[in-house]
C-alpha positions in Angstrom: -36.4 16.6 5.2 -36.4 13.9 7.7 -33.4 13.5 9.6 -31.9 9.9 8.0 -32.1 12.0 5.0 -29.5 14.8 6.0 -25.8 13.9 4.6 -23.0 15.8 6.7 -20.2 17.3 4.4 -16.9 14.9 4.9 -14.5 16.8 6.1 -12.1 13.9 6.8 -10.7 12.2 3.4 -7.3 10.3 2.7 -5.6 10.6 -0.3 -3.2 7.9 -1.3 -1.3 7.2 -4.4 1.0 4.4 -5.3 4.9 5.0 -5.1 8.2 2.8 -6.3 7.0 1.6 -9.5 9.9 1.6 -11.3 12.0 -1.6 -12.0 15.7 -1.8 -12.9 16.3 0.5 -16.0 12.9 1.0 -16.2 11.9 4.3 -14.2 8.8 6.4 -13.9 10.3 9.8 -14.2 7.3 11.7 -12.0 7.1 8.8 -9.4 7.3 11.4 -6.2 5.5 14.3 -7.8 2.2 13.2 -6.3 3.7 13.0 -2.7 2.7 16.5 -1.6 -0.3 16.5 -2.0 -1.0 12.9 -0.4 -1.8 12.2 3.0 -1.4 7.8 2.4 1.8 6.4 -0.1 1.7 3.1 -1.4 5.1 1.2 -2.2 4.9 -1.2 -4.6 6.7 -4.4 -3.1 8.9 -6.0 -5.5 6.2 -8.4 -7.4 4.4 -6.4 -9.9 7.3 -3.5 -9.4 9.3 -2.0 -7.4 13.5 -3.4 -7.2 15.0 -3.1 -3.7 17.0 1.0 -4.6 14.2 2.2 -5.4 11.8 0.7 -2.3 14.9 2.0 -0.2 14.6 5.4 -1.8 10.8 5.8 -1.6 10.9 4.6 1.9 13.4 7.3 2.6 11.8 10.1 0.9 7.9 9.2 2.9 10.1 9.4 5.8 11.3 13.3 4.7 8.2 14.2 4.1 6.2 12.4 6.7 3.8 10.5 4.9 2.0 7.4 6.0 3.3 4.5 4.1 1.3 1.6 2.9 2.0 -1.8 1.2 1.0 -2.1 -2.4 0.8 -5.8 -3.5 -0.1 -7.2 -6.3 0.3 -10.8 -8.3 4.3 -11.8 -9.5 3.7 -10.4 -12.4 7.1 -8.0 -13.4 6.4 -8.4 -17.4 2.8 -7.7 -17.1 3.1 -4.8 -14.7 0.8 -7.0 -12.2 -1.9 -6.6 -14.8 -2.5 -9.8 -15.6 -5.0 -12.2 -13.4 -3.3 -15.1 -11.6 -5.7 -17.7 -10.3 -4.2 -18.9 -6.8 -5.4 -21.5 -4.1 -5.5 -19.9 -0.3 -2.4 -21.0 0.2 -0.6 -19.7 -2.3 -2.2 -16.1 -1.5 -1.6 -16.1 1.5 2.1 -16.7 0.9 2.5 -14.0 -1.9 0.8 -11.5 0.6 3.1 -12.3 3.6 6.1 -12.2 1.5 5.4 -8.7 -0.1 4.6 -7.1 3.5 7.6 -8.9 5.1 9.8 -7.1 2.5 8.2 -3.7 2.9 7.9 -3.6 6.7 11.5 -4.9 6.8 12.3 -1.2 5.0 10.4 0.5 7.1 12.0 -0.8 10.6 15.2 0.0 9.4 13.9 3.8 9.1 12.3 3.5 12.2 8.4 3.9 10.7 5.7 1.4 10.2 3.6 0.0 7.1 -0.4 1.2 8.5 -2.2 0.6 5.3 -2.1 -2.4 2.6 -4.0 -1.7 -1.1 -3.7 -4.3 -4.1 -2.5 -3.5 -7.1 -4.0 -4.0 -10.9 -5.7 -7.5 -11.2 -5.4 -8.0 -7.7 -7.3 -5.0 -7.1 -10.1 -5.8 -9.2 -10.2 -9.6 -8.4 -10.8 -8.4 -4.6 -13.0 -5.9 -5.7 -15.5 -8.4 -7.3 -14.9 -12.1 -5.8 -15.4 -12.0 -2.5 -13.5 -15.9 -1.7 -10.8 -14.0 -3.2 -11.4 -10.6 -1.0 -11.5 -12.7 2.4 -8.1 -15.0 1.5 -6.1 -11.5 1.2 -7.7 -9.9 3.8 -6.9 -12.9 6.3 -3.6 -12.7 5.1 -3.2 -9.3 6.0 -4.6 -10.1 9.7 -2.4 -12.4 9.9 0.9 -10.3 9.6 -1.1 -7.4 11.8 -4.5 -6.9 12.9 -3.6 -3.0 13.1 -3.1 -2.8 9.4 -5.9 -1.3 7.4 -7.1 -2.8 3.9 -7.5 -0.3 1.2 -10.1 -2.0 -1.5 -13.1 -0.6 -3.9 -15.8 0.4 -2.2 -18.8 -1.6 -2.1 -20.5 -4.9 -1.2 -17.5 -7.1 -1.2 -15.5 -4.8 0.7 -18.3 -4.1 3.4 -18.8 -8.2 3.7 -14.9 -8.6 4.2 -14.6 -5.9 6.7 -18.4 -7.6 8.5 -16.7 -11.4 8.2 -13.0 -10.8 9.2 -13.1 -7.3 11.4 -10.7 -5.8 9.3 -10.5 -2.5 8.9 -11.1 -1.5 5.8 -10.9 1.6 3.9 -13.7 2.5 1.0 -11.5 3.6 -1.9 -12.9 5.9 -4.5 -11.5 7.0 -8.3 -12.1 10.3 -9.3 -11.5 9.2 -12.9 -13.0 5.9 -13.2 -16.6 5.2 -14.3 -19.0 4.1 -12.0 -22.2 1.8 -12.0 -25.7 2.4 -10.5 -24.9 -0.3 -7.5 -21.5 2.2 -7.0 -19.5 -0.4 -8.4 -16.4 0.5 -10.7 -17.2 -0.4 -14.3 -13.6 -2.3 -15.2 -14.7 -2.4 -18.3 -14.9 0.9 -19.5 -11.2 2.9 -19.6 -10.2 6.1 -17.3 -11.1 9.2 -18.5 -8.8 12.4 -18.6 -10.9 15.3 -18.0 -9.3 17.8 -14.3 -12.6 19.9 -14.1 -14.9 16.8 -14.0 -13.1 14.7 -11.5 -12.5 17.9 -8.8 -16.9 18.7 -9.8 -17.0 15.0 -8.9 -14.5 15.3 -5.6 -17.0 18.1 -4.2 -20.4 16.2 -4.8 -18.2 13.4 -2.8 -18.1 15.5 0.0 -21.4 17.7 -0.3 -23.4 14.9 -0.7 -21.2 10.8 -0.4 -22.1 11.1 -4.2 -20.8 9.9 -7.4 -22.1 10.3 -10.6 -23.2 6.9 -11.9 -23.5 5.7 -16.1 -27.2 5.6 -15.4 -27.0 9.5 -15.8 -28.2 9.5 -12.0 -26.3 10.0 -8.3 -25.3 6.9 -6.3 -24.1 7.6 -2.7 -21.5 5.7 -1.6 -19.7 5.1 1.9 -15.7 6.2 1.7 -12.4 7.1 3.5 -10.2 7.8 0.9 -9.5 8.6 -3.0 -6.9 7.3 -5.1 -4.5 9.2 -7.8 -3.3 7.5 -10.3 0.2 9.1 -11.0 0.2 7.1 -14.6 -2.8 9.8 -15.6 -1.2 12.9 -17.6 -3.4 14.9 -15.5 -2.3 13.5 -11.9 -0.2 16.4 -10.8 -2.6 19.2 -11.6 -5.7 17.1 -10.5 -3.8 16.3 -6.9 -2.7 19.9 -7.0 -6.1 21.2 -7.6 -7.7 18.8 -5.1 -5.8 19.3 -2.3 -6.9 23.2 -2.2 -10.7 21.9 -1.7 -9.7 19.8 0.9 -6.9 19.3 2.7 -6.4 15.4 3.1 -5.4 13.7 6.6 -4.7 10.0 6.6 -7.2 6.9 7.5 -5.8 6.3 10.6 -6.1 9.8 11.9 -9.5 10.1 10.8 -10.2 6.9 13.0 -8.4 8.0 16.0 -10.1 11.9 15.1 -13.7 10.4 15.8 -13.1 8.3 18.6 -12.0 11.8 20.5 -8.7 11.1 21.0 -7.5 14.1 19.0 
């Protein structure tokens, strides 16, 4: 085996999950469940979910337990659950994006911690995930509240051109229960599946081999940092439960600092 060939087992992988999403009288009963076993939290901000108690009460928990804490934004879209595409000019995302970390980070100062991560939420997600115009507009959105903050997005092309164009850092998100394409791309079109067992077989090819089982009945490798839980999945608890016991997750930013030496 020549030596480009050889794949090193990660032993370095974020978890992250998305926290807050409740609105009003509207609550999502196992919202911190997932936080033990995550080593990244994402607060919803307000536009797709999220009402000021509960950011203040999310913010306070991460704190308790010491968890990174990351902005999750998404499109003003309360009735759709920030579902549902909105087509914006530059401007307009820009705005939305600057707002939605303004509120967060203004939470976080007032219990002393810092937002280090921002990941889109629902249409967003996918919209950056697959037009790259789109991709750069939030990304330079982000730079421009912090050029420390790292963007959570799909791995892939578009992601790989936004971190080459802008010099964002970027982390390569995977989904243990999403389909995938040949080109490693997430097929949106198909629904999540339910199944523990396949997702954790799927979580140690990831880091035997960068792999992920493709809908081409083949293997595509794919470049990540960290894997997402959705905690909407009946499964999510025993999944992150199980998960966490193959490998014990450290955040994005330690992993950075971890290779430069520094730790």
């Amino acid at each position: 085996m020549s030596e480009e060939n050889i794949v090193t087992p990660k032993k370095n992988i974020d978890f992250n999950c998305d926290l807050a999403q409740s609105f009003g009288v509207y609550r999502n009963e196992t919202d911190l469940d997932l936080i033990d076993y995550m080593s990244s939290v994402n607060i919803s901000c307000g536009f797709h979910s999220g009402d000021p108690v509960t950011i203040k009460k999310v913010i306070e928990y991460c704190k308790y337990k010491n968890k990174v804490i990351g902005a999750h934004i998404g499109f003003p879209d309360i009735q759709g659950f920030g579902y549902r595409t909105i087509e914006m000019d530059d401007e307009e995302i820009e705005a939305v994006v600057l707002y939605q970390l303004g509120a967060l980070a203004s939470f976080a100062k007032a219990y002393g911690l810092e937002i280090e991560h921002v990941r889109p939420h629902g249409a967003m997600y996918r919209q950056a995930a697959e037009n790259i115009t789109f991709a750069l507009s939030v990304a330079k959105a982000i730079q421009k509240f912090s050029k420390w903050l790292i963007y959570y997005g799909a791995a892939g092309a578009v992601l790989d051109r936004v971190a080459e164009d802008t010099n964002i850092c970027v982390a390569r998100e995977l989904q243990l229960d999403k389909l995938y394409k040949f080109s490693g791309e997430i097929d949106y079109a198909q629904p999540a599946f339910v199944d523990t067992e396949r997702s954790l077989r799927r979580l140690k090819k990831l880091i035997e081999t960068s792999e992920i089982d493709n809908m081409n009945e083949g293997y595509t490798r794919i470049d990540f940092d960290t894997i997402h839980f959705n905690n909407s999945a009946i499964n999510s608890i025993e999944l992150a439960q199980e998960a966490s016991k193959i490998i014990t997750p450290k955040p994005v930013n330690y992993n950075n600092v971890e290779a430069s030496g520094w730790v």
